[in-house]
GUTITI-694817 format. One record per residue (C-alpha): x, y, z; residue number from 1; residue in three letters; chain. Coordinates in nm, 4 decimals. Example, Ala and Ser with C-alpha at 12.3 -4.5 7.8 and 13.67 -1.06 7.14 Angstrom:
NODE       east      north         up     n   res   chain
NODE     1.2300    -0.4500     0.7800     1   Ala       A
NODE     1.3670    -0.1060     0.7140     2   Ser       A
***
This chain:
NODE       east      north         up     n   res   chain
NODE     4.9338    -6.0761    -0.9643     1   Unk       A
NODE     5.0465    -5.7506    -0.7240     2   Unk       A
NODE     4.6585    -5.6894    -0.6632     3   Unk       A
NODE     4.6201    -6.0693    -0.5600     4   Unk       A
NODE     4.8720    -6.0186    -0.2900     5   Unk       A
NODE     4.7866    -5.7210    -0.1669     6   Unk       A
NODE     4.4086    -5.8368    -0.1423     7   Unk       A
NODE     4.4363    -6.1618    -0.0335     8   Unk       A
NODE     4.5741    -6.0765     0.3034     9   Unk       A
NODE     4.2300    -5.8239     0.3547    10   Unk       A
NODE     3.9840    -6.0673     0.1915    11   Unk       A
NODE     3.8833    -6.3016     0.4605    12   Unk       A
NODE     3.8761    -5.9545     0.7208    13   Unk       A
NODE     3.6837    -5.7640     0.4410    14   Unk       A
NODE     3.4026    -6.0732     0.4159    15   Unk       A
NODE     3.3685    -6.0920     0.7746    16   Unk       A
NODE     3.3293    -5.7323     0.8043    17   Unk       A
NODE     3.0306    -5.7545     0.5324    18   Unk       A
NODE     2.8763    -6.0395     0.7532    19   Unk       A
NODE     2.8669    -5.8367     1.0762    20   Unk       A
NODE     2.7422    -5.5212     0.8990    21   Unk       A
NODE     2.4441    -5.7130     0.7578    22   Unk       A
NODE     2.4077    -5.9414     1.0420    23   Unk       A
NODE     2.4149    -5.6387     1.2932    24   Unk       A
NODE     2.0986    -5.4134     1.0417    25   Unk       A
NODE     1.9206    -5.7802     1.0977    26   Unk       A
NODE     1.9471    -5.7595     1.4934    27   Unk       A
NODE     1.8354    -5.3963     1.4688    28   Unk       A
NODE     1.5742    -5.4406     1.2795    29   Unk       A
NODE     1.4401    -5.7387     1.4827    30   Unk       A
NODE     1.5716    -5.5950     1.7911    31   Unk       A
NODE     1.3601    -5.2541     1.6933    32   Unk       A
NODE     1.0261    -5.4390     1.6337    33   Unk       A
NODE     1.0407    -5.6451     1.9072    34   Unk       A
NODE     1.1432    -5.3470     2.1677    35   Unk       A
NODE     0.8084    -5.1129     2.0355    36   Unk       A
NODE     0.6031    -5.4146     2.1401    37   Unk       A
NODE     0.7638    -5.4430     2.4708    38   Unk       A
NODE     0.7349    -5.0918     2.5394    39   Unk       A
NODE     0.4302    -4.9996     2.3381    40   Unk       A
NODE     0.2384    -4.9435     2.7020    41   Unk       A
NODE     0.4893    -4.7330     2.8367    42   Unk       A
NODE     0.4809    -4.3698     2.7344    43   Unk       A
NODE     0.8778    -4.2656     2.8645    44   Unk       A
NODE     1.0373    -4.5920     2.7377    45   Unk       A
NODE     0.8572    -4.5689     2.4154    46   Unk       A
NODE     1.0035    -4.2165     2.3659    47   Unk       A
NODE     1.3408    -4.3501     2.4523    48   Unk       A
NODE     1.3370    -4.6284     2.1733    49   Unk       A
NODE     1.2167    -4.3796     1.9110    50   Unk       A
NODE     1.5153    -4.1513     1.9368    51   Unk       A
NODE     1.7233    -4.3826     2.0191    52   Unk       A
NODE     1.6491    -4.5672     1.6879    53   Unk       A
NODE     1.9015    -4.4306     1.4493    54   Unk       A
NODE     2.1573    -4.3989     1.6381    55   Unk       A
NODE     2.1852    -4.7739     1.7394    56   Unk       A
NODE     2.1475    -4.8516     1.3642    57   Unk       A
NODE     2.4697    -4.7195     1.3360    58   Unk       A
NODE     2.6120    -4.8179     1.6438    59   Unk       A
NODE     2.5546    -5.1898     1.5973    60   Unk       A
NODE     2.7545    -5.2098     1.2370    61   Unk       A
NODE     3.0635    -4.9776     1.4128    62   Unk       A
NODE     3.0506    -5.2455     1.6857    63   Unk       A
NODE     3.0698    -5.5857     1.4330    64   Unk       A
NODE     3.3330    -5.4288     1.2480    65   Unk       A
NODE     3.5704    -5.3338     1.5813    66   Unk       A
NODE     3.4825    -5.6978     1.6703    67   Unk       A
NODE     3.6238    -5.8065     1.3027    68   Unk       A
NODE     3.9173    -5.5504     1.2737    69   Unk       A
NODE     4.0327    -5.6699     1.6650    70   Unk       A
NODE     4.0333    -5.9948     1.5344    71   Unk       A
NODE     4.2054    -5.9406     1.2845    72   Unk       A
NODE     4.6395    -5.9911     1.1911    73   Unk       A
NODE     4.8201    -5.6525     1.3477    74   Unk       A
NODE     5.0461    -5.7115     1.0734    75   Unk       A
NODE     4.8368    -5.6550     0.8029    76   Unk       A
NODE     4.8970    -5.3124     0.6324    77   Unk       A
NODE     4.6787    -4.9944     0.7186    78   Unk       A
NODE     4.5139    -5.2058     1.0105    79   Unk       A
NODE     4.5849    -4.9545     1.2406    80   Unk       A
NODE     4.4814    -4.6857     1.0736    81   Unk       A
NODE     4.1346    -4.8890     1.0015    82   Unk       A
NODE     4.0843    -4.9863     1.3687    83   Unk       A
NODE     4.1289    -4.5788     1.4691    84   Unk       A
NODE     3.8852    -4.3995     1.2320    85   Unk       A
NODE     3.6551    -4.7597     1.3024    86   Unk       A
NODE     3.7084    -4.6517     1.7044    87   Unk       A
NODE     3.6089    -4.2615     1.6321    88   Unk       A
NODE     3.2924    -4.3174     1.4739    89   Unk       A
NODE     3.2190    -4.5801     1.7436    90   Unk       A
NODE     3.2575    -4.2904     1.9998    91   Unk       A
NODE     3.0830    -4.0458     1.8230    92   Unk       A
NODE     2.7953    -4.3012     1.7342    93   Unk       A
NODE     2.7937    -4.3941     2.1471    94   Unk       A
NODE     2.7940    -4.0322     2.2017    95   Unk       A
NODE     2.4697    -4.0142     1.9845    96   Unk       A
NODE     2.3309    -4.2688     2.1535    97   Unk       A
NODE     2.3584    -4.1438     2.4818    98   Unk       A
NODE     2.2527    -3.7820     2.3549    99   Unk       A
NODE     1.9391    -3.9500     2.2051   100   Unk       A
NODE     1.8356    -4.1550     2.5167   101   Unk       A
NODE     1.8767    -3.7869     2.7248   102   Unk       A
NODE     1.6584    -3.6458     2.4786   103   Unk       A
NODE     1.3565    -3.9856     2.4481   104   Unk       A
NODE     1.3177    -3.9468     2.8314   105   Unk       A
NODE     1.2947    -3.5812     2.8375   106   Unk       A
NODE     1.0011    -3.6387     2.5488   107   Unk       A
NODE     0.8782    -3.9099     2.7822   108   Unk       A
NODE     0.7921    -3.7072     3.0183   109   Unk       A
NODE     0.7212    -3.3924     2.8813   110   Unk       A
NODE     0.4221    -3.6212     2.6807   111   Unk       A
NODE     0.3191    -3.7741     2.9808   112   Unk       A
NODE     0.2824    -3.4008     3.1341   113   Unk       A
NODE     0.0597    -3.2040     2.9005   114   Unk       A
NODE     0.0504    -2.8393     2.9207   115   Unk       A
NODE    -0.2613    -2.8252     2.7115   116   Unk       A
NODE    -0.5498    -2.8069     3.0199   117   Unk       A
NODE    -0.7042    -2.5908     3.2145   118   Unk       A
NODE    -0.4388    -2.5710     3.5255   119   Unk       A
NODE    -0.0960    -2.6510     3.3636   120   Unk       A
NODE     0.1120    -2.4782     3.6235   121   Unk       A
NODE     0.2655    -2.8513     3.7682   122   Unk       A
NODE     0.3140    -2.9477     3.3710   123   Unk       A
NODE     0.5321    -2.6143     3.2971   124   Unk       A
NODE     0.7427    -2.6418     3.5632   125   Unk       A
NODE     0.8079    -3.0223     3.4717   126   Unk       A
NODE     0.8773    -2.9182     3.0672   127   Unk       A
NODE     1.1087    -2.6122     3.2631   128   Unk       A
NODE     1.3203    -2.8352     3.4186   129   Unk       A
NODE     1.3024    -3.1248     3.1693   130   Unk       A
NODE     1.4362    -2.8871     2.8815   131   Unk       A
NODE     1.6722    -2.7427     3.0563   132   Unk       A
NODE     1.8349    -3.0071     3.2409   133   Unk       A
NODE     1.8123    -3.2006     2.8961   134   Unk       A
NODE     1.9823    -2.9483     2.6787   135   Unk       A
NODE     2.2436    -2.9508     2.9601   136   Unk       A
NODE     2.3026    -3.3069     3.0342   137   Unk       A
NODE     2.3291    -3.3010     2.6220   138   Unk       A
NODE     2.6001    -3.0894     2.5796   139   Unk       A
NODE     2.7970    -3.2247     2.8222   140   Unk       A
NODE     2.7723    -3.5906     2.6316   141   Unk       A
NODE     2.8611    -3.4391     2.3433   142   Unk       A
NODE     3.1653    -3.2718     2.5067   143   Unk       A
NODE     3.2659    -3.5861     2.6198   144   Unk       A
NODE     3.2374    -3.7504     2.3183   145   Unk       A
NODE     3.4997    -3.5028     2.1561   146   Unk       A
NODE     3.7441    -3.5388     2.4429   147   Unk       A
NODE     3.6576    -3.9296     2.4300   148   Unk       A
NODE     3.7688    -3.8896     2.0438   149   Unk       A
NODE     4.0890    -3.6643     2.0836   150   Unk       A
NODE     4.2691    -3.9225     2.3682   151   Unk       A
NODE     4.3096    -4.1603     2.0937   152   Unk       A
NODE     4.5090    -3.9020     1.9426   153   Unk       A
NODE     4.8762    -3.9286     2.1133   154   Unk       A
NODE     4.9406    -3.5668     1.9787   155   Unk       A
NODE     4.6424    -3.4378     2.1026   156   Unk       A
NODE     4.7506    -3.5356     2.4780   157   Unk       A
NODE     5.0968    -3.4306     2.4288   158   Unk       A
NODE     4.9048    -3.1139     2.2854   159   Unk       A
NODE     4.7139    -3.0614     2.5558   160   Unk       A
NODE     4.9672    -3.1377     2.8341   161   Unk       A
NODE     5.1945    -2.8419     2.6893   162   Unk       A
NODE     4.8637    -2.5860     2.6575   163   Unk       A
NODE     4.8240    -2.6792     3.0369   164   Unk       A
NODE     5.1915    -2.6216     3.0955   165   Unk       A
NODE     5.2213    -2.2949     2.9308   166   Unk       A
NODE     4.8895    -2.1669     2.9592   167   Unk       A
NODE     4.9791    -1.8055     3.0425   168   Unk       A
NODE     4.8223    -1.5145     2.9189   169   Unk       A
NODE     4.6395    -1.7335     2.6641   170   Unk       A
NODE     4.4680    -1.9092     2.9166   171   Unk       A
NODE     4.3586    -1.6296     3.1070   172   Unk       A
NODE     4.2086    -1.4806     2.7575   173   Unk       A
NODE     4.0065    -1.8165     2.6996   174   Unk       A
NODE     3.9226    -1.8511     3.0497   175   Unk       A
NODE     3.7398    -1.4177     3.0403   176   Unk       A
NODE     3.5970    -1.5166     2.7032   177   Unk       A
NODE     3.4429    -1.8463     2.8339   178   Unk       A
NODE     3.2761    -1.6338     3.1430   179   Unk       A
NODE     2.9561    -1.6025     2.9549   180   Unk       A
NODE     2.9035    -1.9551     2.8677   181   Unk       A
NODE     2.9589    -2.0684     3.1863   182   Unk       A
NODE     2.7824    -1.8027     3.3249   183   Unk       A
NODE     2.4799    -1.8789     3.1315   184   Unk       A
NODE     2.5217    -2.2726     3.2038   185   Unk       A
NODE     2.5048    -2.1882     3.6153   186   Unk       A
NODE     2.2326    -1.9678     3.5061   187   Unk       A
NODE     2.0280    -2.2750     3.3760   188   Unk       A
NODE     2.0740    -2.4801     3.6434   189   Unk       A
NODE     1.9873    -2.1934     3.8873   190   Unk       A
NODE     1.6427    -2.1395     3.6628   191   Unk       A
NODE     1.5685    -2.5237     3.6379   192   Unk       A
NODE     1.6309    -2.6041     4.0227   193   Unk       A
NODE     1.4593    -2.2736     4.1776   194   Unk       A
NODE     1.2068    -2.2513     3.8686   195   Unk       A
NODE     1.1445    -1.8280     3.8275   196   Unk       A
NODE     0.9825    -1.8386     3.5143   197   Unk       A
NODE     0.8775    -2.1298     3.3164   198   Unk       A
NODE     0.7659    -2.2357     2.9981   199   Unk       A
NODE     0.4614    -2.0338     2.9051   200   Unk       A
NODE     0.4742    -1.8044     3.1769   201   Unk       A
NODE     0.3965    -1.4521     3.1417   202   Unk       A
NODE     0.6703    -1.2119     3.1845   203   Unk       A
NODE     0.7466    -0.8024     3.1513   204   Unk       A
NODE     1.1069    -0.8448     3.0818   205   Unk       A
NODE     1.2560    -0.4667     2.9584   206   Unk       A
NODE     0.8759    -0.2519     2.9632   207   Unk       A
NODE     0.7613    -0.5824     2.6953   208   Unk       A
NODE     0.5094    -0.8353     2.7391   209   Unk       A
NODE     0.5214    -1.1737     2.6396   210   Unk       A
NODE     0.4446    -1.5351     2.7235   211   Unk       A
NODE     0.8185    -1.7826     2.7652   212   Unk       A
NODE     0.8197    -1.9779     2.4160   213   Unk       A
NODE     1.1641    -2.1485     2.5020   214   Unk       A
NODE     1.4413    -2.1740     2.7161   215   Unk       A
NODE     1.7807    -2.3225     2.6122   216   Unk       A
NODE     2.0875    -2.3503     2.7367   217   Unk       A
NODE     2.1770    -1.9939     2.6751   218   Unk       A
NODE     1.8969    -1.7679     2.6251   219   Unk       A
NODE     1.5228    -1.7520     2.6468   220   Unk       A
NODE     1.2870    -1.6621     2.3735   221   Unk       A
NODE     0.9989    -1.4560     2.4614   222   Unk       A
NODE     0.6786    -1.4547     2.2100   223   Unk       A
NODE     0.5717    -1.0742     2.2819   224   Unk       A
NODE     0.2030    -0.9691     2.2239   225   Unk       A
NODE     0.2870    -0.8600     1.8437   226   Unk       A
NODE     0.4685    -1.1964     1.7840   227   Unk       A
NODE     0.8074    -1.0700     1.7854   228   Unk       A
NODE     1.0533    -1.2630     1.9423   229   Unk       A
NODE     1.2637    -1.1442     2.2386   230   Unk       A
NODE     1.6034    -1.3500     2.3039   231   Unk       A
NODE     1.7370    -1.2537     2.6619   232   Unk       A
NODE     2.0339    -1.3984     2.7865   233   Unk       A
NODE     1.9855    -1.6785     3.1071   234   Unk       A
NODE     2.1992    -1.4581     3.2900   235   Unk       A
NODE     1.9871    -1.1552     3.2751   236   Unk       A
NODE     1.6989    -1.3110     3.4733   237   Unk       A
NODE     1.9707    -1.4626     3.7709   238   Unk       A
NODE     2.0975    -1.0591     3.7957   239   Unk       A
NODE     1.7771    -0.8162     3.7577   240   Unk       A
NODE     1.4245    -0.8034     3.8567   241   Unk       A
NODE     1.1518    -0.8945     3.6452   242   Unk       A
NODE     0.7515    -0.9275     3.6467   243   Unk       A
NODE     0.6177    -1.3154     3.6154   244   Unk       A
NODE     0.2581    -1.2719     3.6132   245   Unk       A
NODE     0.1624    -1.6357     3.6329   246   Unk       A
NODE     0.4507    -1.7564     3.8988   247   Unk       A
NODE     0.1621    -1.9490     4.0913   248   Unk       A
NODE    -0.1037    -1.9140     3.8885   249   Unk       A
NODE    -0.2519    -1.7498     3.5951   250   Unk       A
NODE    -0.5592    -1.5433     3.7651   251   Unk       A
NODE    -0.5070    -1.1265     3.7741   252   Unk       A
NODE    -0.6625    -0.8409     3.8651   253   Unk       A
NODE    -0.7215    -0.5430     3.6038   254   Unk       A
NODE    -0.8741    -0.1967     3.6401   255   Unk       A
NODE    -1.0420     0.0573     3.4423   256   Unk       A
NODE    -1.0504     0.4227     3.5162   257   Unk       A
NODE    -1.3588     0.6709     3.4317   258   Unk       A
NODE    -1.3596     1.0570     3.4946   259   Unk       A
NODE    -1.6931     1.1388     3.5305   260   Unk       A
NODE    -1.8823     1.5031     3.6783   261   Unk       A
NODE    -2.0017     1.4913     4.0053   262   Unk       A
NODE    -2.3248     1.4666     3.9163   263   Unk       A
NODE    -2.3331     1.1233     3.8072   264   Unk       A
NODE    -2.5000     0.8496     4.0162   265   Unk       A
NODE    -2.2721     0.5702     4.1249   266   Unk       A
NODE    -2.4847     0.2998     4.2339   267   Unk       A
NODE    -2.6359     0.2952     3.8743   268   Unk       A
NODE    -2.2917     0.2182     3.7296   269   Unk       A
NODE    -2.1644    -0.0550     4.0066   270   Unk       A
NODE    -2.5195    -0.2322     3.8740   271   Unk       A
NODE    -2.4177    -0.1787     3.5104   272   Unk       A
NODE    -2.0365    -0.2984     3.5681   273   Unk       A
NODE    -2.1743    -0.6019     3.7516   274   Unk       A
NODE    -2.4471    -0.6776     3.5187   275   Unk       A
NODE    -2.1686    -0.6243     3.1985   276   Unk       A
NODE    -1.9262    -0.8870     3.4159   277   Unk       A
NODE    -2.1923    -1.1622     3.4382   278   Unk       A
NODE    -2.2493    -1.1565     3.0875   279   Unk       A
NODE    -1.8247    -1.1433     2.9951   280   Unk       A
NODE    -1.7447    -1.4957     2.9639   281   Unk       A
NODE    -1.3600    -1.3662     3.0638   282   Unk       A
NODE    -1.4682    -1.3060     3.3796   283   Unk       A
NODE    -1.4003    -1.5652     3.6548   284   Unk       A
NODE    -1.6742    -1.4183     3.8835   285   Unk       A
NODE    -1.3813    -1.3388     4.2049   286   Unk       A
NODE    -1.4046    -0.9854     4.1569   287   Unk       A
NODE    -1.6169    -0.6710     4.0473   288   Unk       A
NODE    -1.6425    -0.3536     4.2280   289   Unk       A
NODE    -1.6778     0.0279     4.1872   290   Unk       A
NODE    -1.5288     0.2763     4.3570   291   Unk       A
NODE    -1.4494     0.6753     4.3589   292   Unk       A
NODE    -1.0497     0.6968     4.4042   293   Unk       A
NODE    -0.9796     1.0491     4.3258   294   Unk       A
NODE    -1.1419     1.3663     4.2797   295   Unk       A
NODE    -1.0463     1.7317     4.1384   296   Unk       A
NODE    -1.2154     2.0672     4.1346   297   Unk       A
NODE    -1.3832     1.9737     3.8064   298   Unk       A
NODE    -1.4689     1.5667     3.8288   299   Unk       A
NODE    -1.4620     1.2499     3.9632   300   Unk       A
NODE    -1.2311     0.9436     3.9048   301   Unk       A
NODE    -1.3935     0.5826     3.9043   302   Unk       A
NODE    -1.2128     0.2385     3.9205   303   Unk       A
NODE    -1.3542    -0.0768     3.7986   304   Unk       A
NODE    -1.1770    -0.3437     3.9695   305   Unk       A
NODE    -1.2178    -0.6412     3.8131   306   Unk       A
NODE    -1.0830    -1.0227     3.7882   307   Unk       A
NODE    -1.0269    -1.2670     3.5333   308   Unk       A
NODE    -0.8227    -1.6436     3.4591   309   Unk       A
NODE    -0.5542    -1.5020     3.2847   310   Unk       A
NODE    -0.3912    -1.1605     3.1721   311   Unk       A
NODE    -0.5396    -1.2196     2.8190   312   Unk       A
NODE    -0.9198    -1.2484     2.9544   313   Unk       A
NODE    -0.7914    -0.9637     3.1725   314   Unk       A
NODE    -0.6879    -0.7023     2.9087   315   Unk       A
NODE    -1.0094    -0.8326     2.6572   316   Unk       A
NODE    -1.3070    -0.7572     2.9738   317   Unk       A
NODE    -1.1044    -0.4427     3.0578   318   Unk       A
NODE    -1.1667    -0.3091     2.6903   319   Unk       A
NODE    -1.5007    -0.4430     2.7106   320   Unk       A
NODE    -1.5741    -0.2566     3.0097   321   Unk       A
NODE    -1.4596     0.0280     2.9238   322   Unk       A
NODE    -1.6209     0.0711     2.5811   323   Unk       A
NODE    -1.9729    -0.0447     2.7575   324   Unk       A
NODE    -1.9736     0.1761     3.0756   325   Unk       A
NODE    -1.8915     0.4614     2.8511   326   Unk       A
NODE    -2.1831     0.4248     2.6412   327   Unk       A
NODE    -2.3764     0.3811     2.9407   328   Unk       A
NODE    -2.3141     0.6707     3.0926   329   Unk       A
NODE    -2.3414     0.8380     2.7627   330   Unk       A
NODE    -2.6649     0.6986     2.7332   331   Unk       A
NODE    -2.8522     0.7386     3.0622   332   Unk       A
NODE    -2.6438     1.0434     3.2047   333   Unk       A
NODE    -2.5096     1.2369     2.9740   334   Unk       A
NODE    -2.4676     1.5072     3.1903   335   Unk       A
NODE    -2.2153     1.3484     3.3684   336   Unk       A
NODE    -1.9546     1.3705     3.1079   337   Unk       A
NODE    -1.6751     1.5329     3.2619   338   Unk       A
NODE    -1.7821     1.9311     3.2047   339   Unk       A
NODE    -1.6400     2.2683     3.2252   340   Unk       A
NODE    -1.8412     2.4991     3.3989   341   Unk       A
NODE    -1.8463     2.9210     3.3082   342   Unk       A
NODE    -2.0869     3.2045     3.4243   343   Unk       A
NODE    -2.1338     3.4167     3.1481   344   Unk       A
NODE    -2.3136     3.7936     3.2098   345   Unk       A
NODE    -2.6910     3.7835     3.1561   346   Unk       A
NODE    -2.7078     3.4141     3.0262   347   Unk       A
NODE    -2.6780     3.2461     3.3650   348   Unk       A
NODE    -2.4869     2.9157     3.3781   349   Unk       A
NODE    -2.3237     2.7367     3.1567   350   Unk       A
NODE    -2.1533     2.3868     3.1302   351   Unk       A
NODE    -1.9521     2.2981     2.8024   352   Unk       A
NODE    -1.7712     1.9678     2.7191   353   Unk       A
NODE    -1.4049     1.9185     2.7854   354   Unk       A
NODE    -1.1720     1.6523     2.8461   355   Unk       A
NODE    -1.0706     1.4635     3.1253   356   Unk       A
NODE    -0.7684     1.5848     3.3649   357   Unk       A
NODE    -0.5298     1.3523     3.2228   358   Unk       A
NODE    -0.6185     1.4627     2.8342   359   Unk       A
NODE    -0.6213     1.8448     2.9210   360   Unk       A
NODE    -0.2671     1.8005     3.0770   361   Unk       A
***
């Protein structure tokens, strides 16, 4: 008989509540098949519905049962109580919401961008500033949320109106420890707006080299040549110098240096460097040249200046040239290896092998 009191008063709430829940999974299931065929031509709103999915399937049922629980008695016992925790998971499920329409029209238009052709330079600096001012935007939603959820807590205001009253020496503590994250958020913004380096751009951040895998809202994570992974600080790139080797666009320049005797023809090797260049498919056919940039008392330096679409066609035909021009010259001069030359007494000259400048050094 006690349980038939204390239930009876809830019943008619409790039903109603069951109602809305199921009636509000049938709108969003309707709802969700008949938004993908609105938007099934649209690349960015299609995004938007797909993250946004999940969260509304939870933000419809909070919403039928605030409906029921408002309409329901205030006198009934624990109401209050019901309505709160009902009211905090409707923030945090609006908070979701938001955070996963940020992130559908950053996917939007990071799809509708590719990065994947031949001249991507417009694309990164799109995905750049879409991550970045996503991840951003996204924390400060979810911030919001939690201060959203912590005014419905009277103690929490009366909390927070006596931290701001006798903030002190504790505030000045949390405000030198927070320097970094707010450091790093300006930082982002900076990066995003002004765009120094972007996603996939090639950088020589500390003496490494490595192409921008990702930027978040902290730190950026650099895939180096060996496939580790260097994480430097947003900051870091505001305050020093660094090397972006494809800031407007991805062509470079790369040399090899020969010593070679004196003896050795030149024109024959400019022939053999251009012929080898025609035949490299890394070369993109802007430059190719030959030229003597230093001598000594014992040899000759050479530079092969040549050109290519990116730093790793670069590096590969610089190898190639090297190893081929080298054999060459081994080949059809091989007296114009770099030499050491000696008089000995009664045996006229002679010439023995030695290394180049830089090696003997």
């Amino acid at each position: 008989m006690d349980w038939t009191v204390t239930l009876s008063p809830w019943l008619n709430p409790v039903i109603a509540a069951l109602i809305g829940v199921v009636a509000a999974l049938v709108v969003h299931r309707i709802g969700r098949a008949v938004l993908y065929r609105v938007v099934r031509f649209s690349t960015l709103f299609t995004q938007v519905v797909r993250h946004c999915e999940r969260p509304m399937q939870l933000v419809l049922p909070l919403l039928a049962l605030q409906a029921v629980w408002q309409g329901a008695p205030d006198d009934l016992r624990g109401m209050a109580s019901v309505r709160h925790v009902n009211g905090l998971l409707l923030i945090a499920a609006l908070a979701w919401l938001a955070i996963g329409a940020v992130r559908g029209v950053a996917a939007g238009i990071i799809e509708l961008h590719p990065a994947d052709v031949a001249d991507n330079l417009q694309a990164r600096r799109i995905h750049t500033q879409t991550r970045v001012i996503s991840r951003i935007v996204s924390g400060a939603l979810l911030v919001a949320g939690l201060a959203f959820m912590l005014m419905t807590f009277p103690g929490a205001r009366q909390l927070g109106a006596s931290l701001l009253a006798s903030a002190g020496v504790a505030g000045l503590v949390a405000g030198i420890a927070a320097k970094s994250v707010f450091s790093n958020l300006i930082a982002g913004l900076q990066i995003a707006l002004s765009q120094p380096l972007r996603i996939d751009d090639v950088l020589i951040v500390k003496g490494e080299w490595g192409r921008v895998e990702e930027i978040t809202g902290s730190y950026v994570v650099m895939r180096l040549w060996d496939q580790r992974r260097l994480i430097v600080p947003l900051q870091w790139f505001i305050e020093n110098p660094f090397e972006n080797w494809t800031r407007t666009s991805a062509e470079l320049l790369g040399t090899v240096m020969l010593w070679v005797d004196y003896t050795l023809p030149v024109e024959p090797l400019r022939a053999e460097a251009q012929r080898l260049c025609e035949a490299a498919p890394q070369w993109d056919g802007r430059a190719c040249s030959v030229q003597v940039v230093e001598t000594t008392e014992r040899a000759m330096q050479l530079r092969v200046l040549v050109s290519a679409r990116s730093s790793g066609d670069a590096w590969d035909l610089r190898c190639l040239l090297r190893e081929k021009l080298i054999e060459f010259i081994a080949r059809e001069h091989p007296q114009a290896l770099p030499r050491v030359r000696t008089e000995g007494e009664g045996t006229g000259d002679k010439t023995a092998a030695a290394p180049s400048p830089a090696e003997s050094a």
